[in-house]
C-alpha positions as CSV (number, residue, x, y, z in Angstrom):
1,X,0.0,0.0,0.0
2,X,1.2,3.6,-1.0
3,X,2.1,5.6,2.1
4,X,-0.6,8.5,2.1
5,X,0.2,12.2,1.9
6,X,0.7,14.3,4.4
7,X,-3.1,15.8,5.4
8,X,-2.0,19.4,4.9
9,X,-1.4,18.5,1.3
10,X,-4.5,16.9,0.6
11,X,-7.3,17.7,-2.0
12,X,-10.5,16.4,0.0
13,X,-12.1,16.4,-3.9
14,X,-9.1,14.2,-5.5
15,X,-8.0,12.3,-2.3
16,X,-12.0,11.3,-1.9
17,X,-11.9,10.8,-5.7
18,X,-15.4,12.0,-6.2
19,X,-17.2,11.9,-9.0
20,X,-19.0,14.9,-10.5
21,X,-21.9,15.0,-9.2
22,X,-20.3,14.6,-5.7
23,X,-18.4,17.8,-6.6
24,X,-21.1,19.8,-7.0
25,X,-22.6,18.8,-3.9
26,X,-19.7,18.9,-2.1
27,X,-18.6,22.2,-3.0
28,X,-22.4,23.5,-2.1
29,X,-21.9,22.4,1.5
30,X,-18.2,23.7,1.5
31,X,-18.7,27.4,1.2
32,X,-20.6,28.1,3.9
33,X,-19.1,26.0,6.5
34,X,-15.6,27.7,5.5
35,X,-17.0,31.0,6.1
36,X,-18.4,30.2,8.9
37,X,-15.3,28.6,10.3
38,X,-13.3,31.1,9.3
39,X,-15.7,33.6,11.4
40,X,-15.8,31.7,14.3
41,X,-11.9,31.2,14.6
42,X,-11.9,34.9,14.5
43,X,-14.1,35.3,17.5
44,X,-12.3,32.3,19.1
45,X,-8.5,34.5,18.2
46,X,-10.1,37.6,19.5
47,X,-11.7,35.9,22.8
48,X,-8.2,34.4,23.2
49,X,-6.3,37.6,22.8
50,X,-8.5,39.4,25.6
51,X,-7.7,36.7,27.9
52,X,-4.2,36.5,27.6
53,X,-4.4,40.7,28.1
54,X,-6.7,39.9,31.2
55,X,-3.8,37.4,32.4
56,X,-0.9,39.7,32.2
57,X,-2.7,43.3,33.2
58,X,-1.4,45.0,35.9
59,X,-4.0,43.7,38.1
60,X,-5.7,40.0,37.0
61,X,-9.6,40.2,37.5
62,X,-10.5,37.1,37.7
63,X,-13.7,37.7,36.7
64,X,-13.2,39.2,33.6
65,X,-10.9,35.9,33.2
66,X,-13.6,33.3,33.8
67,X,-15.9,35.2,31.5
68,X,-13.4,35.2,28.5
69,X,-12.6,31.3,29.4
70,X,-16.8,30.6,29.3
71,X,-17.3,33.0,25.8
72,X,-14.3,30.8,24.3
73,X,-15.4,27.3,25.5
74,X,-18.8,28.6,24.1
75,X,-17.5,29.5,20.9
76,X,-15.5,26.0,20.5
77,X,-18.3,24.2,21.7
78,X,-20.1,25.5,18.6
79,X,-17.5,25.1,16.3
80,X,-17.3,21.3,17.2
81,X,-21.0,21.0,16.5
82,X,-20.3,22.9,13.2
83,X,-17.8,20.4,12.4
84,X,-20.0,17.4,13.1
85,X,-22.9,18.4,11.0
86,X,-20.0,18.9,7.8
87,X,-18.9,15.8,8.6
88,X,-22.3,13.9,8.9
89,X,-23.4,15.8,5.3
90,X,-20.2,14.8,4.2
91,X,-20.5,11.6,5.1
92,X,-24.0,11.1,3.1
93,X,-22.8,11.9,-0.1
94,X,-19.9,9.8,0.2
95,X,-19.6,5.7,-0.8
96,X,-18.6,3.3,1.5
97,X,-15.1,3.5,0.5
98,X,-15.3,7.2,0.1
99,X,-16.4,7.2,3.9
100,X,-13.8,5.0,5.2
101,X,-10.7,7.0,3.4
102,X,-12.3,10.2,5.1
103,X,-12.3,8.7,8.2
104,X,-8.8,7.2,8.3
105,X,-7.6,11.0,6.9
106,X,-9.3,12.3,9.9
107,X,-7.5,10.1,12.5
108,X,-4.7,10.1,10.9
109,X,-4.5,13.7,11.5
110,X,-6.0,13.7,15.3
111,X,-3.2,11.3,16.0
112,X,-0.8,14.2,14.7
113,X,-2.0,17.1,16.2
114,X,-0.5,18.5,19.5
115,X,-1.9,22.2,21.3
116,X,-0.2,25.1,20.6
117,X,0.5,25.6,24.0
118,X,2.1,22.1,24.0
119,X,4.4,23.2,21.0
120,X,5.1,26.5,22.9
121,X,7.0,24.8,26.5
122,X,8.7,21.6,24.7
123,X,12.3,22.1,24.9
């Protein structure tokens, strides 16, 4: 068996060879949910930013902390759900060997990934 590519180099479309009519489909569940990704990382970046500035003021208020931590566990909450209704619509216009390529992708890349903040204090 060929050794797969690396995910960040994958074409979801080629890699999932689909076929035309797939495409179309595909690409009409795609737009949206990469806008609205892409809006909701925003929120998530700017939630994270005003927490680290609530960290490192002069004086911490822990309030203000615990409300930034709850708006961004809010915010990733949603995102997940996001995520798992592309992947379930996904999923139904996929074949069984469409599906299982997909999913080994996916864990392939879970098995991968590590926390920024986990990059950040490794030696």
């Amino acid at each position: 068996r060929v050794a797969p590519p690396p995910v960040s180099a994958v074409h979801l479309p080629d890699y999932l060879a689909l076929t035309p009519e797939q495409r179309t489909r595909w690409e009409a569940l795609e737009a949206p949910f990469l806008h609205d990704l892409s809006s909701n990382w925003d929120d998530i970046r700017h939630r994270r930013e005003a927490l680290v500035r609530h960290i490192f003021a002069p004086a911490p208020d822990r309030a203000a902390i615990d409300a930034e931590q709850a708006a961004i566990a809010r915010l990733q909450a949603e995102q997940q759900q996001r995520v798992i209704a592309q992947l379930l619509a996904e999923r139904a216009l996929l074949n069984e060997a469409q599906r299982v390529r997909l999913m080994e992708l996916l864990l392939r890349r879970y098995a991968q990934e590590s926390s920024e903040e986990e990059l950040l204090h490794r030696e």
